[in-house]
N, C-alpha and C positions, 0 to 999 in steps of 0.2 A: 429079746431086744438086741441080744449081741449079734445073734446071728444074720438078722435084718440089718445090723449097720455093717456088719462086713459084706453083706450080698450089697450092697448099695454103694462102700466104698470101691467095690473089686467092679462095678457095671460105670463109674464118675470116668470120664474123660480128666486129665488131669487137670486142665484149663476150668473145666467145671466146681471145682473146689476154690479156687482162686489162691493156690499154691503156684498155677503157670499161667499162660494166656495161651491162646491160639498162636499161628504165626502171622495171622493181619493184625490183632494185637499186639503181638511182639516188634512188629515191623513198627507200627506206631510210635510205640513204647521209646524205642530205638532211634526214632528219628527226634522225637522232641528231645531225649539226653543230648544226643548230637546238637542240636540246636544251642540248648542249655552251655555245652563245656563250652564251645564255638563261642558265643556273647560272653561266656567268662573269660577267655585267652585273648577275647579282640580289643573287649575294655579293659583288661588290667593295665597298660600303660595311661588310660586316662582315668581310671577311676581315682576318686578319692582317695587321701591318705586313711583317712580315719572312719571308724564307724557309726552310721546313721545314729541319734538319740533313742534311746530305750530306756523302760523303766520296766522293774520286772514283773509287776502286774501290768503292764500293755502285751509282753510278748505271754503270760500267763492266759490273758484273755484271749490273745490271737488262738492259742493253742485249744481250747475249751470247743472250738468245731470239729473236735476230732473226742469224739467220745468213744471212739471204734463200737457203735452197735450197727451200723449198719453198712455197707461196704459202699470204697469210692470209686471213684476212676483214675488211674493212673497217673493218667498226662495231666489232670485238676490238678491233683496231690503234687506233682511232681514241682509244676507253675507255682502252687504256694509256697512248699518249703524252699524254694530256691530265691520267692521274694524277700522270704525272710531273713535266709542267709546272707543275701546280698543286702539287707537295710541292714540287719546287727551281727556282723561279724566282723571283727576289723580285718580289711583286706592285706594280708601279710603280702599276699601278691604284687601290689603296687610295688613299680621302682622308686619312689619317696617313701616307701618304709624300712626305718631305719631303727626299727627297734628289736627284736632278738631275734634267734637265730632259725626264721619261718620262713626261706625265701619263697620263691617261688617256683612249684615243681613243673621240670623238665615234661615234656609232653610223653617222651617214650615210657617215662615212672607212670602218666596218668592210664597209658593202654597196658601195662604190667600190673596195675590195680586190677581192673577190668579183667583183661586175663585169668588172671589168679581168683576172683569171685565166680568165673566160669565154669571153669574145671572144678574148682574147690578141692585141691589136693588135701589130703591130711597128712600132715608132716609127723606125726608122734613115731613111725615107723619108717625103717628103708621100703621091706617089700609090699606097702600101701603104695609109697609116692616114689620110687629111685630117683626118676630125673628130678625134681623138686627136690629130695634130698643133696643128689651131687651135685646139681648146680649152684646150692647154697653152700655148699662146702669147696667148689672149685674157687666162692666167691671169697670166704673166709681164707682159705688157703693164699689168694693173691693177694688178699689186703694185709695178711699178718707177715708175707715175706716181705712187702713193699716197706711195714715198718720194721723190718731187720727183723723181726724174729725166727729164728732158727727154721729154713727150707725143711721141709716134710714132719716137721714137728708141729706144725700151727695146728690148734685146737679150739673148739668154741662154737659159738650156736648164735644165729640172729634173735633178735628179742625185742621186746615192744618198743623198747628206748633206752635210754643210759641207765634210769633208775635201777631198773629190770640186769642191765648187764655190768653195772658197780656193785648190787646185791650177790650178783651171783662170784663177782669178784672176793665178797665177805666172805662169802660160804665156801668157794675154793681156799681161800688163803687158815680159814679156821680150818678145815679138813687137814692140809698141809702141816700145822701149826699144831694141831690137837688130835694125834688117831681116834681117842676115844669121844669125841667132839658129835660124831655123827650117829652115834648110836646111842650116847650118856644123854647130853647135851655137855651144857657148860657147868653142870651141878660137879660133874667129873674133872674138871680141869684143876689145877695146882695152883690157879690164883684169879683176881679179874682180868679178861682179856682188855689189851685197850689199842688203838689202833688210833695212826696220826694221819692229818691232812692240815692243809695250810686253810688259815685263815678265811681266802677267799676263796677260797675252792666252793664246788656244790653244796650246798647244805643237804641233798638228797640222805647225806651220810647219818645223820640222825637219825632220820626214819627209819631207815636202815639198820643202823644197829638197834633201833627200838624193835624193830621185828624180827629179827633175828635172837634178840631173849639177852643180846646183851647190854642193854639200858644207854641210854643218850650220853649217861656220863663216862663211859666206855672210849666216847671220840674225844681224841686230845687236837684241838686248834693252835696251829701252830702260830704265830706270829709270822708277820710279813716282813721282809726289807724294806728299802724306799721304793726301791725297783717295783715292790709290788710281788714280789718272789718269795717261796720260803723258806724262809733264816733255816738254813742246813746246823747252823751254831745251835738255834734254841729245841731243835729237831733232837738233835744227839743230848743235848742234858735232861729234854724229857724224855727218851727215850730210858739215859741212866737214872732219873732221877723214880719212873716208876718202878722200874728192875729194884731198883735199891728200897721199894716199899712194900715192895712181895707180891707187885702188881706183873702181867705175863705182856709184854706187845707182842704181837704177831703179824702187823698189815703196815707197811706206810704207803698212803695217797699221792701221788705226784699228778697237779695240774697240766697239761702241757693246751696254755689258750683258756684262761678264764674266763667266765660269763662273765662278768662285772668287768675286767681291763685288757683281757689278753693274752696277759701274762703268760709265759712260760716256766715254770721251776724249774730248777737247776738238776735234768736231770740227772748228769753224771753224776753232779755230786749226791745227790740221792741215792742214787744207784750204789754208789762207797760206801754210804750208811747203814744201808739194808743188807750188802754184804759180807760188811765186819758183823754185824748185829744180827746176822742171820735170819731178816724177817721177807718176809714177801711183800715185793715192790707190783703196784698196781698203779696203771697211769689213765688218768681219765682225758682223755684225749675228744673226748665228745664231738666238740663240730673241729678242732685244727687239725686232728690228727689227718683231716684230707688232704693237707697239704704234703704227705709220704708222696704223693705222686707226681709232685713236679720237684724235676732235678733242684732249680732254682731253689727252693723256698725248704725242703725236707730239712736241709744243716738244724732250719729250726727247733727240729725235732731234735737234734742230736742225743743219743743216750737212752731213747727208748728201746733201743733193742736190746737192753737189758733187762727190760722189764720182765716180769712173770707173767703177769698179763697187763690187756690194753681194753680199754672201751670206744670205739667210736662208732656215731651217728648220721646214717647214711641220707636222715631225714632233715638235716643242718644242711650242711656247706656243700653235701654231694646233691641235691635237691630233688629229693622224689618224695614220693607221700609221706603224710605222717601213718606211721610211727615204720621205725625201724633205725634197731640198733643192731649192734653187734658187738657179743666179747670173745676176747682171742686171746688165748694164751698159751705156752711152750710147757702146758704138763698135765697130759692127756690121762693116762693114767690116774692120776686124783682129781681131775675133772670126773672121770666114770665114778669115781668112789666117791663124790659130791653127791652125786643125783641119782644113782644103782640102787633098780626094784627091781623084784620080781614079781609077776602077777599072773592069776592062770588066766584071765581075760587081754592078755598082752598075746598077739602073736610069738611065737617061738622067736627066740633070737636065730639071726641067720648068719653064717659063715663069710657071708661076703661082705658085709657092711654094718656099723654099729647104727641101732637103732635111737634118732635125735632122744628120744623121753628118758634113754639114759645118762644123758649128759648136758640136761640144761633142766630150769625151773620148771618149764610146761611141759604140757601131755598133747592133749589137741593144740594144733595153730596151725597158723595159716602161711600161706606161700607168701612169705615176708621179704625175701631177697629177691622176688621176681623183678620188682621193679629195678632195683639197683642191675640185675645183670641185662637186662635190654639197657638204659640208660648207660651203663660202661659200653656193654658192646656196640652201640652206634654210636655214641661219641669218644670212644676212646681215651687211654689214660693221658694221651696227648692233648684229648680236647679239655678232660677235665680240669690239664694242668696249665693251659691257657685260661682259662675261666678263674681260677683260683687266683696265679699272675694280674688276672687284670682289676680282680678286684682289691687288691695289696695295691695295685698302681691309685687306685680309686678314694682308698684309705689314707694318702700320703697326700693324695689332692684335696681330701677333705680337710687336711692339718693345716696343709701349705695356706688354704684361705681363710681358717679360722685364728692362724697366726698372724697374718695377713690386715684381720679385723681384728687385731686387741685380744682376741679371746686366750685362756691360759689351758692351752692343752696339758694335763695332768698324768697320762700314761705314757710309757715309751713300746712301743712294741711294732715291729714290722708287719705285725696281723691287721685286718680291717676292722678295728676297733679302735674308736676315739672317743677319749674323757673328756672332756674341757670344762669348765668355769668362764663366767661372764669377764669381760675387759675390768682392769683398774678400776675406770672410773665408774664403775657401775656394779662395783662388789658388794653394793647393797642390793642391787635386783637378786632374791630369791631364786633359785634352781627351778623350784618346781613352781611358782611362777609365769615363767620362761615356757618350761615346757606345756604348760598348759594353756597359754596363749599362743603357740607356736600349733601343739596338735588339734584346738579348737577349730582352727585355719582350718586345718584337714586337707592341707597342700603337702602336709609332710610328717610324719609321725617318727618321734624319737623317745626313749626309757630317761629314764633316770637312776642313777647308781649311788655308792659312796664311796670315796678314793681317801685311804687312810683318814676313813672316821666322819669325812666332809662331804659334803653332796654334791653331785655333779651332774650333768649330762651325759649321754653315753650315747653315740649312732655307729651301728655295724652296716656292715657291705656286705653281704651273703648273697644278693639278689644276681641271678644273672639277666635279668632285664635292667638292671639299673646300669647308667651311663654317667659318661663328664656333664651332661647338662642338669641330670639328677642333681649330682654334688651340689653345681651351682644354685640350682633351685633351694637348695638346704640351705647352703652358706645367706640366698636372700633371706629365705621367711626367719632364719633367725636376726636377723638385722632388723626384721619388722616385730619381732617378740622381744624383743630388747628394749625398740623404742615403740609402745607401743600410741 
C-alpha cells in the first residue's frame, strides 16, 4: 500500500490534492479576497460601532456545516466566514471605536500580511530567511535607537505581542540577576525572586511569573500616586523591606501609557532606584512608546533610555495587523545566554549573522515585522509622527467637550486616553449603565475602567480613521446615554 500511495502521490498535480488550485482557481480565489478587503476598507467609516447579537450556540450551530468530510469551494467558504465575521466581531475598525488599543490597520501592514503568507519565510535561522532576518533587525535597531537606547547595541526579537516580549523581559532580567537561573532554575537561587510593577500596570505580569515557576506572589504591586503614577517612595521601601526578609528583587516594571489611564511612571526616577539597587529596569511601553518618533510628543518618554530593556507594540498605535510585538534591549550578550541551544537538527551556526531561535522564545515564526517595515517605509517616521500628533490633538478635544458637558474627567495625561465620570448632578447614573446604553446604540463604542478604586469611562484615539466629527459624535451619544 505504501508503495501505491507514493506512486499516486508523486503522478497528483498539486492542485489535485486540494493543498493548491490551478491558476483559474487561483485567479478566482484572488478576485473575491479582493473584493472581500475592498467592502471591508469602504464600509469601516460607516459601519457600526458595535457587534451584531450573538449567542454562542447561534454561532455553534452556524459552524456545525462544516463537518470537514467532504471538501468545499472556496469563494462559498470564503462568503461565509466573512459574513460571520462581519455580524460577530466587534469592528475595532470603525472610527467611533473608542475602546482599546485595536485601531485600524494601515493598508500597506494588510499587503505585508499577504506577503509574508506568500513566501512563508522561516525566521528560526539567518541562512534560511537573511532578508526577513535583516530586515527585522534593521527594524528593531531603528526603533531601540529612536528610544535612546544605546546606537549599535539594540538587541531583541519581534514577538506575538507584549505578553510574549514582557515574558521574555522576565527571563533576560532572571538570567542577568541569577547565573545559575538557567541551568538550576530557581530551586538554585539564595532566596524568592520578586519583581515590582505599579499598580495599574498590565496584569500580564502574573501569568507570567506563574509560568516562569516563580508564583504570582513573586509580583509586588506597587501602589499608585493621585497622578495615577508609581509612588517611587513605596517602590524603594518595598524594595528594602523584602531585601530585609531574605527575599532577592531582580526586575522593576515601569509603565510608560497605561492601559487603564495613560499614565506615565516616572521614569527617571525609576531609573535612580534600579540603579542604586542594582536591579534591571524594564519598561512596558506597549502601544505609547510609538510616540519616540515624533520630536513633539517623545519628552513623554523622558528616561527610557535608561532602561535595560523596552517592549512595544507595533500592532497598537503603529497600526498594522494583530499580533506583533517587539522587545529590545541594550544586553545582547545575556539575551543569547537567555535562549542558547544547541541542536544537531539546527543548521550550523554561521559567521555572518546570529541565528533569531538563539535569542528569543520561539523556534519557527513567521515574518512578523513585514508589516511594520512597508507601513514605516511608505509612510515614514514623519508620517507616523503626524498621525500620533493628531490623535493627542483629538484627546484634548475629546476633554475640552466632555468638560464642556459637566462630565468629571479623572486622568491627566497628554496621551489619547480619557477617564471621565458622569456630571454632579447625575453621580447616581451607574458607569456601566451609561456605557451600555451608549454601546447598545452601536453609534459608538467605549470600555470601562477604574480610576483609584472607582469606576469610570475610558475612550482612546488610536484610530487613524478617526476625525474631529468622530469626537463630536461621541461627546453626542453620550449626552443621549445619560439621559436616556
Amino acid at each position: 500500500m505504501s508503495e501505491e500511495l507514493g506512486s499516486h502521490d508523486g503522478a497528483a498535480a498539486p492542485y489535485e490534492t486540494g493543498l493548491d488550485l490551478d491558476a483559474d482557481g487561483r485567479a478566482q480565489a484572488w478576485r473575491a479576497l479582493e473584493r472581500i478587503v475592498e467592502e471591508q476598507l469602504a464600509s469601516a467609516r460607516n459601519r457600526e460601532a458595535g457587534p451584531g447579537e450573538a449567542t454562542p450556540g447561534e454561532i455553534r450551530e452556524r459552524l456545525k456545516r462544516y463537518g470537514f468530510t467532504t471538501p468545499g469551494e472556496l469563494g462559498q467558504v470564503l462568503d461565509d466566514v466573512t459574513a460571520m465575521l462581519r455580524d460577530w466581531t466587534l469592528p475595532t475598525s470603525s472610527p467611533t471605536h473608542f475602546g482599546l488599543f485595536n485601531p485600524a490597520p494601515a493598508f500597506a501592514g494588510v499587503v505585508g500580511e499577504a506577503l509574508a503568507a506568500a513566501v512563508n519565510p522561516q525566521l528560526a535561522v539567518w541562512s534560511h530567511a537573511p532578508a526577513a532576518v535583516e530586515i527585522e533587525r534593521h527594524l528593531l535597531r531603528f526603533m531601540g535607537e529612536a528610544l535612546g537606547l544605546p546606537p549599535g547595541e539594540v538587541a531583541g526579537s519581534f514577538t506575538s505581542g507584549g505578553a510574549e516580549a514582557n515574558h521574555t523581559a522576565v527571563l533576560l532580567a532572571m538570567t542577568r540577576a541569577f547565573p545559575a537561573y538557567p541551568d538550576h532554575g530557581i530551586r538554585a537561587l539564595p532566596g524568592q525572586p520578586v519583581m515590582y510593577a505599579s499598580e495599574d500596570s498590565h496584569l500580564a505580569w502574573l501569568k507570567i511569573a506563574h509560568s516562569c515557576g516563580l508564583g504570582r506572589e513573586a509580583v509586588r504591586l506597587v501602589p499608585v500616586t493621585p497622578a495615577l503614577t508609581m509612588d517611587t517612595a513605596a517602590l524603594r521601601a518595598a524594595i528594602d523591606g523584602d531585601r530585609a526578609a531574605g527575599r532577592v528583587p531582580f526586575l522593576v516594571v515601569a509603565t510608560a501609557g497605561t492601559t487603564g489611564t495613560g499614565a506615565v511612571d516616572p521614569l527617571p526616577d525609576i531609573a535612580a532606584v534600579c540603579a542604586d539597587r542594582g536591579l534591571h529596569l524594564h519598561v512596558d511601553a506597549a502601544w505609547a512608546g510609538a510616540v519616540a518618533l515624533s520630536p513633539r510628543l517623545a519628552p513623554l518618554l523622558s528616561g527610557i533610555e535608561r532602561a535595560d530593556s523596552v517592549t512595544v507594540d507595533a500592532h497598537k498605535w503603529f497600526s498594522v495587523p494583530m499580533g506583533a510585538g517587539m522587545f529590545l534591549c541594550r544586553h545582547r550578550a545575556e539575551l543569547h545566554g537567555t535562549f542558547r541551544v544547541d541542536t544537531a537538527y539546527m543548521p550550523a551556526a554561521t559567521d555572518l549573522a546570529e541565528d533569531p531561535y538563539t535569542y528569543s522564545l520561539q523556534w519557527s515564526r513567521r515574518f512578523t515585522g513585514l508589516k511594520l517595515f512597508l507601513t514605516l517605509a511608505v509612510l515614514g517616521r514623519d508620517g507616523y509622527a503626524r498621525q500620533f500628533e493628531r490623535d493627542v490633538r483629538l484627546g484634548a478635544r475629546l476633554r475640552r467637550g466632555l468638560t464642556g458637558d459637566g462630565w468629571q474627567v479623572v486622568n491627566a495625561t497628554e496621551l489619547p486616553v480619557v477617564c471621565f465620570r458622569p456630571p454632579a448632578e447625575a453621580a447616581g447614573s451607574p458607569v456601566s449603565g451609561i456605557a451600555a446604553r451608549l454601546t447598545a446604540g452601536r453609534r459608538a463604542w467605549i470600555s470601562t475602567t477604574r480610576v483609584l478604586g472607582e469606576p469610570a469611562l475610558r475612550a482612546c484615539i488610536t484610530n487613524h480613521r478617526t476625525g474631529p466629527s468622530d469626537i463630536d459624535a461621541l461627546l453626542h451619544e453620550l449626552r443621549r446615554a445619560l439621559h436616556p
